[in-house]
C-alpha positions as CSV (number, residue, x, y, z in Angstrom):
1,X,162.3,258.4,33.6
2,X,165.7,256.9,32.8
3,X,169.3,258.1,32.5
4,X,168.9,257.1,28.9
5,X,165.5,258.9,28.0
6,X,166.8,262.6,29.0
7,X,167.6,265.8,27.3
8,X,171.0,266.8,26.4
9,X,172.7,269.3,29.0
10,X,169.8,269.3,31.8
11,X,170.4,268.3,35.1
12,X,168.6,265.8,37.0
13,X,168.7,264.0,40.5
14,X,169.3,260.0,40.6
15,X,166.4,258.6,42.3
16,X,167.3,254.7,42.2
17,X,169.3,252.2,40.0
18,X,166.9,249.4,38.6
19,X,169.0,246.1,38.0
20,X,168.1,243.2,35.9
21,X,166.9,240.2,38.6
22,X,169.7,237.8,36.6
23,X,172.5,240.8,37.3
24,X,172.4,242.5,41.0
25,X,176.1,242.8,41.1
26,X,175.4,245.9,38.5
27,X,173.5,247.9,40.9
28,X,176.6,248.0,43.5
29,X,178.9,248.7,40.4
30,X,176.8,251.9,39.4
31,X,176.6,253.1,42.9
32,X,180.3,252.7,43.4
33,X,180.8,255.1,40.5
34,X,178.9,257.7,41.9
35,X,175.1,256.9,40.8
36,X,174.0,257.5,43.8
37,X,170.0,258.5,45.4
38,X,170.1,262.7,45.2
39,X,173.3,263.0,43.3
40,X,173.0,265.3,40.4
41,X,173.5,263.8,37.2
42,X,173.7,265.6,33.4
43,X,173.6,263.6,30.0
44,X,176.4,265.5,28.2
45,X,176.5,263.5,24.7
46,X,174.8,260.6,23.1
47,X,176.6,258.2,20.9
48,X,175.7,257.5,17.2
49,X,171.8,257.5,16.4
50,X,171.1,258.8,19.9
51,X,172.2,255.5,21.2
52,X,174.9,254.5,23.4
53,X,177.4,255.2,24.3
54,X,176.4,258.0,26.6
55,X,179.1,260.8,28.4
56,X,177.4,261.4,31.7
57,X,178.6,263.6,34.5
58,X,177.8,262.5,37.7
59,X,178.7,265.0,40.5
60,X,182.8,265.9,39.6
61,X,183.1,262.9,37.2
62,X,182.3,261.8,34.1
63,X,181.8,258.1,32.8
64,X,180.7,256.7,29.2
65,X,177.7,254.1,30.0
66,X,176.4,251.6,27.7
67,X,172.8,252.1,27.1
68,X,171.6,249.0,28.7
69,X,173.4,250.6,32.1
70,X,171.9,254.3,31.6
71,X,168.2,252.7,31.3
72,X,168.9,251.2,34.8
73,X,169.1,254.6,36.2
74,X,166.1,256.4,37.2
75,X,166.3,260.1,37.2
76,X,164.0,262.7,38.2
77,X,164.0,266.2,37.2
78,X,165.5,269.5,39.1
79,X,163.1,272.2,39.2
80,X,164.6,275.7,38.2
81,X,167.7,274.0,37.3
């Protein structure tokens, strides 16, 4: 699932960034803000109509993403989180 398809509050693991073939340079630009493989990731808020812009924390720090950029994040679930 992506960064964009998750519940409110639950933490998950990034498992891989997904860039659009036309944009590469966004995967490096995610990664450099912390979107790393195994970090732990939480969807704190979801802009209006449960669209973008979302309030993520990623590990100590927390970024608004478009939605176009959270759907490039894939995510996995933390058992017993």
């Amino acid at each position: 699932m992506n960064l964009d398809q998750v519940q409110l509050g639950n933490l998950y693991r990034v498992s891989g960034i997904h860039a659009p073939k036309g944009a590469p340079q966004l995967k490096g630009q995610l990664e450099d803000i912390g979107f790393l493989p195994g970090e732990q990731v939480t969807l704190l808020r979801k802009g209006f109509l449960g669209k973008g812009p979302y309030m993520v924390r990623v590990g100590a720090s927390t970024f608004a993403l478009r939605q176009s950029e959270a759907s490039m994040i894939a995510v996995e679930s933390i058992p017993n989180a």
